[in-house]
C-alpha positions in Angstrom: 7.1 -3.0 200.2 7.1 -6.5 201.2 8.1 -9.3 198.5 5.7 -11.3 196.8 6.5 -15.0 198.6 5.5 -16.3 195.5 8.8 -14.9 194.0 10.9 -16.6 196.3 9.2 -19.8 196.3 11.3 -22.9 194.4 10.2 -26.0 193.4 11.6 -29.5 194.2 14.6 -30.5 191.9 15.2 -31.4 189.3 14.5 -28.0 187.5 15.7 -28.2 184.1 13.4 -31.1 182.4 14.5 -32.6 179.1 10.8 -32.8 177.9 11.3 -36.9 178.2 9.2 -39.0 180.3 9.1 -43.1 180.8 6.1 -43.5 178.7 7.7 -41.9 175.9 11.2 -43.2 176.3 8.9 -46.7 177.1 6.8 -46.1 173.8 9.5 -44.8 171.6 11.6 -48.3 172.6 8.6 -50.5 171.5 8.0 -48.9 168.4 12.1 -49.2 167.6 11.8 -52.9 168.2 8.6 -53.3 166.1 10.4 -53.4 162.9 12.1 -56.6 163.8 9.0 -58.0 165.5 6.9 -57.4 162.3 10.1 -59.3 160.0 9.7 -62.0 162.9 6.1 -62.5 162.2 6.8 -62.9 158.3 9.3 -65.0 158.6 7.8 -67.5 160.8 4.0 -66.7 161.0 1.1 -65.7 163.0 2.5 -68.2 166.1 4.9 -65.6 166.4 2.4 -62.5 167.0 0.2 -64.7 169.3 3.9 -65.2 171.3 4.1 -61.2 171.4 0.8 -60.2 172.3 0.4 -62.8 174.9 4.0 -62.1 176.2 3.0 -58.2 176.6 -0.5 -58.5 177.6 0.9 -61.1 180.6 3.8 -58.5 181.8 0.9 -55.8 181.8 -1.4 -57.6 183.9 1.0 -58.8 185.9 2.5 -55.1 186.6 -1.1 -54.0 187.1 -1.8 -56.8 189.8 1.5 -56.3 192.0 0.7 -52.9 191.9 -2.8 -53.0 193.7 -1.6 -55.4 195.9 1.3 -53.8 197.2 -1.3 -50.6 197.2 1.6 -48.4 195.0 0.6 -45.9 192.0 -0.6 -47.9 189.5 1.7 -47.4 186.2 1.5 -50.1 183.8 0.2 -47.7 181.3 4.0 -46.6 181.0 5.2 -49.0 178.7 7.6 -50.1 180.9 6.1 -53.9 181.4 4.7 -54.1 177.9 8.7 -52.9 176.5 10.1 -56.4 179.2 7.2 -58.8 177.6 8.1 -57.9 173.6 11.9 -58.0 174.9 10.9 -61.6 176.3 9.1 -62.8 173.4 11.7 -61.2 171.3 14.7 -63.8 172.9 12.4 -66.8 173.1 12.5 -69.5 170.0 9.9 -68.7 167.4 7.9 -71.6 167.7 7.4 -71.7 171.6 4.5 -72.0 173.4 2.5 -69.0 174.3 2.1 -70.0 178.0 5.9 -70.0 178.8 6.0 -66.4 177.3 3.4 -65.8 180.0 5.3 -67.6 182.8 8.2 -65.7 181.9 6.5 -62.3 181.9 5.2 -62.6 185.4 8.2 -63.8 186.8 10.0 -61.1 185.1 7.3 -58.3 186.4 6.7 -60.0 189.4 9.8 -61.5 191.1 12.7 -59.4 189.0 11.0 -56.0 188.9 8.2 -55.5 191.5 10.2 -57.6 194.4 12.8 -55.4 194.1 10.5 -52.0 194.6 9.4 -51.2 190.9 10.4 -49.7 188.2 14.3 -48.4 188.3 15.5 -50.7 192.0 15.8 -54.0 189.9 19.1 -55.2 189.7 19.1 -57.8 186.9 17.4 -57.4 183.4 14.0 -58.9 183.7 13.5 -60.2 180.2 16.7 -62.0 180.3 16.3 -63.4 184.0 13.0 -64.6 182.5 14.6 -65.8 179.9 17.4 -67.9 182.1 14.5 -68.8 184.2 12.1 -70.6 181.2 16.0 -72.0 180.2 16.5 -74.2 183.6 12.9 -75.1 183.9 12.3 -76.1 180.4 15.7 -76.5 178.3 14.3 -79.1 175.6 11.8 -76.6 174.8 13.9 -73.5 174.8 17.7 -74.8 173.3 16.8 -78.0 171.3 13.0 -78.9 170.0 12.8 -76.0 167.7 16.0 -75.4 166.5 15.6 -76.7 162.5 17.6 -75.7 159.6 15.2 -75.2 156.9 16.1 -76.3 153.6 16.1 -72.7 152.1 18.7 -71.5 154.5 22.3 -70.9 153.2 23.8 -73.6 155.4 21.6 -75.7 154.0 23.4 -75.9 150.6 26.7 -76.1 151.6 26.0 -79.2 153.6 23.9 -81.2 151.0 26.3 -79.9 148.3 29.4 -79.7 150.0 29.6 -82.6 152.4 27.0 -84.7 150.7 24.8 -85.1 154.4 21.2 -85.5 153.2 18.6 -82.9 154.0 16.5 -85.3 156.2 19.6 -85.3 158.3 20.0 -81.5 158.8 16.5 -81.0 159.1 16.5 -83.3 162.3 16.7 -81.0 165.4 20.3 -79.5 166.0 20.6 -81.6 169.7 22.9 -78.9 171.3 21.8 -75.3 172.8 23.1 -73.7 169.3 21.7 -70.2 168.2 24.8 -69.8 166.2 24.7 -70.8 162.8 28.6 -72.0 162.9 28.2 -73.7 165.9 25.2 -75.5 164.5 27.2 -76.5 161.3 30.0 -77.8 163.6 27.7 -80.2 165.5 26.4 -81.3 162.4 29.4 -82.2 160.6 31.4 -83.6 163.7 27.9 -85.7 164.6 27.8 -87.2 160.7 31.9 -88.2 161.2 33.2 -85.2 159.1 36.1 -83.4 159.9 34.1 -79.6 160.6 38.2 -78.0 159.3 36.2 -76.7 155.9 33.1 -75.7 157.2 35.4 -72.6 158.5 36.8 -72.2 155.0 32.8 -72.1 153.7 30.6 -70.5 156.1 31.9 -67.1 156.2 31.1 -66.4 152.4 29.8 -63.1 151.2 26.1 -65.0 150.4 25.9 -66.4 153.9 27.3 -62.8 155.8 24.3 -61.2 153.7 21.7 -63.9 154.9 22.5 -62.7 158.5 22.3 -59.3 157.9 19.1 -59.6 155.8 17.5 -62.2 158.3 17.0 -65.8 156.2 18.7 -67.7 159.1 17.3 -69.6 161.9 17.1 -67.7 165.6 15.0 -66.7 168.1 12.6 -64.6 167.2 13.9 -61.3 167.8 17.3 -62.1 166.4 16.9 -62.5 162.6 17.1 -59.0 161.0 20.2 -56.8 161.9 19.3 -54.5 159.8 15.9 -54.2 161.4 17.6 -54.3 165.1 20.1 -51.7 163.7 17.2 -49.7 162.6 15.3 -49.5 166.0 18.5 -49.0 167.7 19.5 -45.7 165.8 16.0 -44.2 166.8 17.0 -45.0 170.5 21.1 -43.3 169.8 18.8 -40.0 167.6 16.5 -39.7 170.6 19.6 -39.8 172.9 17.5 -42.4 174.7 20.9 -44.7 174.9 24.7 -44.2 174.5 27.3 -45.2 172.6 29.2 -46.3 175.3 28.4 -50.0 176.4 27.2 -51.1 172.2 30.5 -49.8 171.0 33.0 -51.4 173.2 30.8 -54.8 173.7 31.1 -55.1 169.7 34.7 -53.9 170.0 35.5 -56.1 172.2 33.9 -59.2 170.5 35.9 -58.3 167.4 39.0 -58.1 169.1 38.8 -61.1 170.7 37.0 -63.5 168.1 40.0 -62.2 165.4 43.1 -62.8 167.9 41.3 -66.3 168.4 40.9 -67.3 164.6 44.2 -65.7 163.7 46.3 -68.1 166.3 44.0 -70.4 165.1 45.2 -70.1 161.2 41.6 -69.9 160.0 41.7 -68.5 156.8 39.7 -65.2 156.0 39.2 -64.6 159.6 38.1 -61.4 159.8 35.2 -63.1 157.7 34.5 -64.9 161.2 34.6 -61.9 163.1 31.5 -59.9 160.9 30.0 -63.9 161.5 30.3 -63.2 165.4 29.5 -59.7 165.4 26.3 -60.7 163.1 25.3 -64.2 164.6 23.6 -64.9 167.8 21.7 -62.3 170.1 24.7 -59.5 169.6 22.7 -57.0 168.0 19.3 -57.2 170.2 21.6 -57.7 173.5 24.1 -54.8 172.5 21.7 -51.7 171.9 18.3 -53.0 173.7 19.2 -54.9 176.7 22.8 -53.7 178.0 22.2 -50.7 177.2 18.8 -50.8 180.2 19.6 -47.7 182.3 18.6 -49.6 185.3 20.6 -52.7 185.2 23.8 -50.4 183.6 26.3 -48.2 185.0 25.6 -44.3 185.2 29.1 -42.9 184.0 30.6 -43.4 180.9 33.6 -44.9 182.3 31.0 -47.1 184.1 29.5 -47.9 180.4 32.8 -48.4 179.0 33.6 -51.6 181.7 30.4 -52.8 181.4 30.9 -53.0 177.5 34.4 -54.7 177.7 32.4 -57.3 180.7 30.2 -58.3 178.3 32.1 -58.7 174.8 34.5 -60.9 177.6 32.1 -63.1 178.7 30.1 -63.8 175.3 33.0 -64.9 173.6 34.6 -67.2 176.4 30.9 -68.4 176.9 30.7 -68.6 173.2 34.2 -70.9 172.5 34.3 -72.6 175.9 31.2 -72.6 177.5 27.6 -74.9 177.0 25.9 -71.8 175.1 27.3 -70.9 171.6 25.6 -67.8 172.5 26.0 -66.3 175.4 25.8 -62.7 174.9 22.3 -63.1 177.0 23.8 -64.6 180.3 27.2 -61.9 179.9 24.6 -58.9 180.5 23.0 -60.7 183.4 26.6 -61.5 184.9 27.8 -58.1 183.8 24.2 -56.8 185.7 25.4 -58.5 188.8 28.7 -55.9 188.5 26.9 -52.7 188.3 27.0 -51.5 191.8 30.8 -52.4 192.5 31.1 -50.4 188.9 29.1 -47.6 190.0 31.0 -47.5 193.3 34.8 -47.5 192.3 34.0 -45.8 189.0 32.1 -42.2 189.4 32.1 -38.7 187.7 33.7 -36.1 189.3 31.6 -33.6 191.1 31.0 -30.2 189.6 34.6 -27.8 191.1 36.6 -30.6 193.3 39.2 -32.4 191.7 40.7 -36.1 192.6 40.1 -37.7 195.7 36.6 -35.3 196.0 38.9 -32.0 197.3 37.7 -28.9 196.1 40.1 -26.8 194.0 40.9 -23.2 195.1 41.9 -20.9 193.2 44.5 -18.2 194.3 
């Protein structure tokens, strides 16, 4: 009896599915960062959701557009443009203007993503390479107009009561590219002929540690809550949507470093500077929702492990030495840069060979 072909007939790989696809990994990543959005949009108003919506809708339209002009598959129904514009709006200053969240959405679709051949061939993180982008072109508008200490913040106090500045004078716009809280401190005290030695016996209190964590500090928009970010980000780790890996070891490595710096230093308390680090800046959103980008990171977990260290690395020598306090956003784009030479040198062993690729025998 002759076999049925249809018994014998197998399908193109892969064959074991995980029941994932990108619009549900795409999706599920939206709604983990809409927690933080929503705290964005109470803490500094409705200019904030017109920022979002116009960010997302521009990345859409602008996936949708490349698309039929390049004739591919049209896909930006995925979530895959919409997750880039929320992550763009989320690392631009809260009181931007909604058309540079739209410039920066189609250059991210556009130039970083559909240039390169679509989803999963870009090389660099598109929100952040938007991000650097609306940064050269406009810097006024994205490091120094908006940045304002408001006078309920915690800094606030301890400079009016402390160091007797008056409010009008740390109300004036901070004139450096400072996201960081200390580092925005420091420029005010050293530009008002204060020595800026107690401001690192001050700042690291208990009530200032807990303003961070809450969100009642000043930041781009996406930046505020940690407990919001840290929320969204342990739906991604319970989906198994991202690792450990690169989160871990870029926090570890910030730690390590910011505490061997303030203890040579003599700064008292200093592991009171290294929660500031850990808690201040774009570490939390940069950490566990742009690093963490399978495209732009390495496959292996020794891959994710480098990366990790790369990036803790260069945030804190951008953050002590460099011209952005920051920094964590332009380490991922260097570490992005990386990724290839990583993925070459550092790879998993294949299935039954051992080092060098030879295949083990046995007897």
């Amino acid at each position: 009896m002759a076999l049925n072909e249809e018994m014998l007939h197998t399908s193109n790989p892969p064959h074991i599915h995980s029941g994932e696809s990108i619009p549900k990994i795409m999706w599920t990543a939206a709604g983990a960062l809409t927690p933080a959005c929503a705290y964005s949009v109470h803490l500094f108003g409705a200019g904030v959701l017109i920022l979002i919506i116009v960010s997302v809708i521009a990345a859409v339209v602008a996936e949708a557009l490349m698309q039929l002009i390049l004739k591919r598959p049209v896909t930006a129904y995925d979530g895959s443009a919409a997750v880039t514009g929320l992550l763009l709006a989320m690392i631009m200053p809260p009181q931007a203007s909604p058309w540079m969240a739209a410039v920066g959405s189609f250059f991210a679709i556009i130039v970083v993503k559909q240039l390169f051949g679509g989803l999963g061939l870009n090389i660099f993180n598109p929100a952040l390479s938007a991000r650097a982008l609306l940064t050269v072109f406009w810097p006024e508008y994205m490091t120094t107009t908006w940045q304002k200490i408001s006078e309920t913040n915690v800094l606030s106090s301890f400079m009016t009561d402390t160091f007797c500045i008056p409010y009008a004078a740390i109300a004036a716009p901070v004139r450096d590219a400072s996201p960081s809280l200390m580092q925005a401190g420091h420029n005010l005290l050293s530009g008002n002929s204060i020595s800026p030695d107690r401001l690192y016996d001050m700042v690291p209190t208990p009530e200032l540690l807990r303003s961070l964590l809450i969100g009642n500090a000043e930041g781009l928009v996406g930046e505020t809550s940690v407990i919001l970010l840290l929320a969204g980000a342990l739906i991604l780790f319970f989906r198994k949507i991202i690792s450990w890996h690169i989160p871990v070891f870029f926090f570890g490595t910030v730690a390590a470093f910011t505490a061997v710096y303030y203890s040579i230093a003599g700064v008292p308390a200093f592991y009171r500077m290294v929660v500031f680090h850990c808690l201040s800046g774009g570490l939390f959103l940069g950490a566990f929702f742009m690093a963490t980008d399978p495209v732009t990171s390495p496959v292996s977990s020794k891959g994710m492990v480098v990366f990790g260290i790369g990036c803790g690395l260069i945030t804190c020598i951008l953050r002590f030495w460099g011209g952005n306090p920051d920094g964590a956003a332009y380490a991922i784009l260097l570490m992005n840069a990386f990724v290839p030479v990583i993925d070459r040198y550092i790879k998993p062993r294949v299935f039954g060979t051992g080092r060098g690729g030879r295949v083990n025998e046995k007897g």
